[in-house]
C-alpha positions as a Markdown table, in Angstrom:
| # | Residue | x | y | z |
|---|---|---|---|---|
| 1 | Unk | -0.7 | -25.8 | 8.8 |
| 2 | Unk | -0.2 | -22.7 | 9.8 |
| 3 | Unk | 3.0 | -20.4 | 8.4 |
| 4 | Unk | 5.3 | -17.9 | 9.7 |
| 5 | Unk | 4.8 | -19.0 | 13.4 |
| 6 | Unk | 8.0 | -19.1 | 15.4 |
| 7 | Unk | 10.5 | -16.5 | 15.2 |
| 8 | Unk | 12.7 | -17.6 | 13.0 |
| 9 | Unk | 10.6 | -16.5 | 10.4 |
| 10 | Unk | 9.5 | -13.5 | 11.4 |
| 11 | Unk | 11.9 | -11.0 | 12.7 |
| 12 | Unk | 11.1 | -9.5 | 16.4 |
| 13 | Unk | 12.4 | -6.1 | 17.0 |
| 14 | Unk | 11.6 | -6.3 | 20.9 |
| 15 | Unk | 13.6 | -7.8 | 24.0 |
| 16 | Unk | 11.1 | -7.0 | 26.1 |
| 17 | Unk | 10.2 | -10.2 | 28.0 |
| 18 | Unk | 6.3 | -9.1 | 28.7 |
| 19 | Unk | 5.9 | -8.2 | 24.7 |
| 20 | Unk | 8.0 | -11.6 | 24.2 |
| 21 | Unk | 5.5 | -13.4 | 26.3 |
| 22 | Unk | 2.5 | -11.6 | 24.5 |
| 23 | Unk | 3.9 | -12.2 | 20.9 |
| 24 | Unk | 4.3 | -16.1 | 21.9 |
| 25 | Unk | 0.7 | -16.1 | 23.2 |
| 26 | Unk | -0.4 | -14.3 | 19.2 |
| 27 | Unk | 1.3 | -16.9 | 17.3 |
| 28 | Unk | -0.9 | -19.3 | 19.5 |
| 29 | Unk | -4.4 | -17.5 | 19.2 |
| 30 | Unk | -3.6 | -18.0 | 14.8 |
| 31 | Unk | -2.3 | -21.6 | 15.4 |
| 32 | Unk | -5.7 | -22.6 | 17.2 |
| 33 | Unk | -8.0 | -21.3 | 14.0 |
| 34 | Unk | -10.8 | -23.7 | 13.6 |
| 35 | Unk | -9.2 | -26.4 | 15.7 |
| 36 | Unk | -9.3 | -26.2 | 19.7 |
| 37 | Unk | -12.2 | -23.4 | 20.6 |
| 38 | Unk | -11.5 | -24.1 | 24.4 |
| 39 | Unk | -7.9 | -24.0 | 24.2 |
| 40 | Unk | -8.3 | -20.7 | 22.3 |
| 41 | Unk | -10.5 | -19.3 | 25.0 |
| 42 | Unk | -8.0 | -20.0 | 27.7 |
| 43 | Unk | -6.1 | -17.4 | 25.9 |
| 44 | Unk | -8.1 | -14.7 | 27.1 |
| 45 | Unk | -9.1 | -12.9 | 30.5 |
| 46 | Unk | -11.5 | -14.3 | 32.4 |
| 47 | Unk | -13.5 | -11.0 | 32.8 |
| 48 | Unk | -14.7 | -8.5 | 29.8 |
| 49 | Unk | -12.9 | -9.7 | 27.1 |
| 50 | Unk | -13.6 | -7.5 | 23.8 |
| 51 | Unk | -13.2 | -7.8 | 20.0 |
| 52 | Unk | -13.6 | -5.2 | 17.8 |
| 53 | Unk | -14.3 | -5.0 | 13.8 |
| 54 | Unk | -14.6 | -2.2 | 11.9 |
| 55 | Unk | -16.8 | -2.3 | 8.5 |
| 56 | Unk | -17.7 | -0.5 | 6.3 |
| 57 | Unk | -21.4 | -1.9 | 4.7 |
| 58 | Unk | -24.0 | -0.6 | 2.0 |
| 59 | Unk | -21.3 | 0.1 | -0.4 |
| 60 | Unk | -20.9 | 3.6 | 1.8 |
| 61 | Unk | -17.1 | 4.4 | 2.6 |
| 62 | Unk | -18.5 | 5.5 | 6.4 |
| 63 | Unk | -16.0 | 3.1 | 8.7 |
| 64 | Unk | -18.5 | 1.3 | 11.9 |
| 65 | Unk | -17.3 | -0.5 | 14.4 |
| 66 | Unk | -19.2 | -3.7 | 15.9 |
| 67 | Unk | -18.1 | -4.3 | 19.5 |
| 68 | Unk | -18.2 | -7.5 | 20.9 |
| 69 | Unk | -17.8 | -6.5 | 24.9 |
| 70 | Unk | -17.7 | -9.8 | 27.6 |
| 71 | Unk | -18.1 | -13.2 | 27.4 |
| 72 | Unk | -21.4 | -13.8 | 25.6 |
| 73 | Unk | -20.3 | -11.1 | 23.3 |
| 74 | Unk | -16.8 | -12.5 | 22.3 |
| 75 | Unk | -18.5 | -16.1 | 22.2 |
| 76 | Unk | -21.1 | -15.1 | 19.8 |
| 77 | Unk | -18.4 | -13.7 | 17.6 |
| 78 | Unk | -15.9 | -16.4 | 17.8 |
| 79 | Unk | -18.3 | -19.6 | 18.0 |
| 80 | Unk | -19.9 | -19.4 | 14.7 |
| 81 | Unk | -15.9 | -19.2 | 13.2 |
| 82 | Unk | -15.3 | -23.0 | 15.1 |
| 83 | Unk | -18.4 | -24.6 | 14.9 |
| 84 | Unk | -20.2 | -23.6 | 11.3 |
| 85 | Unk | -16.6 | -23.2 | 9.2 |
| 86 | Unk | -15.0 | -26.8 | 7.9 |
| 87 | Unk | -11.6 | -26.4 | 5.5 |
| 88 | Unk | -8.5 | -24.4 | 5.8 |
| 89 | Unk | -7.6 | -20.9 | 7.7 |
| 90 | Unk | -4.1 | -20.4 | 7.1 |
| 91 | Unk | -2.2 | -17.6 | 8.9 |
| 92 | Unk | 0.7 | -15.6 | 7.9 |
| 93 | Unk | 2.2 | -13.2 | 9.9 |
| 94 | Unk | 4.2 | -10.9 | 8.3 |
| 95 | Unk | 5.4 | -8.7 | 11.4 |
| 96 | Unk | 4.7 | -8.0 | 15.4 |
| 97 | Unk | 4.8 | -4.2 | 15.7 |
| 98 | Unk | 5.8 | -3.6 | 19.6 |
| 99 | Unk | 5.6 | 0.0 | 20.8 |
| 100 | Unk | 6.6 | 1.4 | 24.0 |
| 101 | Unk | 4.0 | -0.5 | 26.5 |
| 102 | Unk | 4.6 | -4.2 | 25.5 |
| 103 | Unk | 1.2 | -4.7 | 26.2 |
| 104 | Unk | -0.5 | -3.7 | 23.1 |
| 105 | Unk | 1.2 | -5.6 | 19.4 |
| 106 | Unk | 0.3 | -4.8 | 16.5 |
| 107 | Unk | 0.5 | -7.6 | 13.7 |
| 108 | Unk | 0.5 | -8.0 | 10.0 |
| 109 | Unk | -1.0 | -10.9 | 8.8 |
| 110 | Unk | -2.4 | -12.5 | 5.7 |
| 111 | Unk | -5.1 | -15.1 | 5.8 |
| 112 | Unk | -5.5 | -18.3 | 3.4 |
| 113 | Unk | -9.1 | -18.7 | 3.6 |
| 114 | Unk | -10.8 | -21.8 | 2.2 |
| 115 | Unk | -13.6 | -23.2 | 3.5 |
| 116 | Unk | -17.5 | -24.3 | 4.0 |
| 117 | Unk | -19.3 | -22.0 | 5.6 |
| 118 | Unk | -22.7 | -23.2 | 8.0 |
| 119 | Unk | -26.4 | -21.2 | 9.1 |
| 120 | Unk | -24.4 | -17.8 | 9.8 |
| 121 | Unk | -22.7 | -17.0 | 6.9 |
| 122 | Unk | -25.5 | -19.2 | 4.1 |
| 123 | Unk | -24.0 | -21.9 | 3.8 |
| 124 | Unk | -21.8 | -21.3 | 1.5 |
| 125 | Unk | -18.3 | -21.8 | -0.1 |
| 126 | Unk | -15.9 | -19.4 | 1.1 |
| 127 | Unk | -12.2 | -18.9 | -0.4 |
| 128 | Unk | -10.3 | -15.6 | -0.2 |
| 129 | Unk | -7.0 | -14.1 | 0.4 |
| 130 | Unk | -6.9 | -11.4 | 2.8 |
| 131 | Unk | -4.4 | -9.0 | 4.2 |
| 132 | Unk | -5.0 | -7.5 | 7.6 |
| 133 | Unk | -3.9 | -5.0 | 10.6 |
| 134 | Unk | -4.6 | -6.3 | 14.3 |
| 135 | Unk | -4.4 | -4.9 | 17.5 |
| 136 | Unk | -3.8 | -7.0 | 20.5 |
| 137 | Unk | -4.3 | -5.8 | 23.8 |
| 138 | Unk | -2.9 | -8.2 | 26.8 |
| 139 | Unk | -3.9 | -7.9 | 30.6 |
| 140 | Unk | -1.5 | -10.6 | 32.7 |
| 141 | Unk | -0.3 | -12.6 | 29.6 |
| 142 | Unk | -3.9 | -12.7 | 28.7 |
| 143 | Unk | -5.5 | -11.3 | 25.6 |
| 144 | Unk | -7.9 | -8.7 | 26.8 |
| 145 | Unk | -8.9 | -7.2 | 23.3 |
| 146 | Unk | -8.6 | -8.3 | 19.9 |
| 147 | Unk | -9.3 | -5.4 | 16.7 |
| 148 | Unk | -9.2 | -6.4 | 12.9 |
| 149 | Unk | -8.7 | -4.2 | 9.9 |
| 150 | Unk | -9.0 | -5.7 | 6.7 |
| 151 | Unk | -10.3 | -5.0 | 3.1 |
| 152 | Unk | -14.6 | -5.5 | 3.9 |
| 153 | Unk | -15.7 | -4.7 | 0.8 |
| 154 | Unk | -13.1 | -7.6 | -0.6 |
| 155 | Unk | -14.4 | -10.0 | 1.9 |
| 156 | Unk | -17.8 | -9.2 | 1.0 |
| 157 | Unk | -18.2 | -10.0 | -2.5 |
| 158 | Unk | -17.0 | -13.7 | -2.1 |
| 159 | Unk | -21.0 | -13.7 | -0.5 |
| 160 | Unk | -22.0 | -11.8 | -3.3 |
């Protein structure tokens, strides 16, 4: 089950009924973690859809960025998470950060990770507690881009 997903958890400091709309449409996207893949799709817009993840790898604090522009992009990133990942992805959000356009929410979130992994990742066991910055980015009530920043080199030695 996910936590912290209706607003009587977490405290909204916006009336705005487009960052409203958006904010509802967040707690979704987390709700639909390794359970409906085409129902999390429909969340997005139909054309050029984009996630973004910065990294840092080789033990080198130089931040990249891996940029996942348009469909085949996005579903390459996102597919492997539904189909090869059996077990538990808890979310926590912790706060919606709306600035002026209502269009673009920050969140704070934790993730409850604890799960098999398949072919992508080495099949192997993956549990791990992680804290995290996101950046949504709505066109039309759609999510149009979606950026992550979390601790890497955390996430990396559980492969280790």
């Amino acid at each position: 089950m996910n936590k912290n997903h209706d607003s009587t958890t977490t405290t909204i400091h916006t009336r705005n009924p487009v960052a409203l709309q958006n904010i509802e449409i967040i707690k979704e996207f987390f709700s639909l973690y390794l359970k409906d893949k085409a129902r999390f799709y429909t969340l997005w817009v139909d054309d050029i859809p984009s996630v973004l993840t910065p990294f840092v790898s080789d033990d080198v604090a130089v931040c990249k960025i891996g940029v996942h522009s348009g469909w085949d992009a996005v579903k390459a990133f996102w597919d492997p998470i539904f189909d090869e990942m059996t077990g538990s992805f808890e979310w926590t959000i912790d706060d919606f950060i709306v600035g002026e356009d209502p269009n673009t929410i920050v969140t704070k979130a934790q993730s409850a990770i604890d799960v098999q992994t398949g072919d992508t990742w080495g099949n192997k066991h993956l549990r791990y507690n992680g804290r995290y910055v996101q950046i949504f980015r709505f066109r039309d009530g759609k999510v149009e881009s979606f950026e992550e920043y979390y601790d890497t080199a955390l996430l990396n030695a559980q492969y280790s």
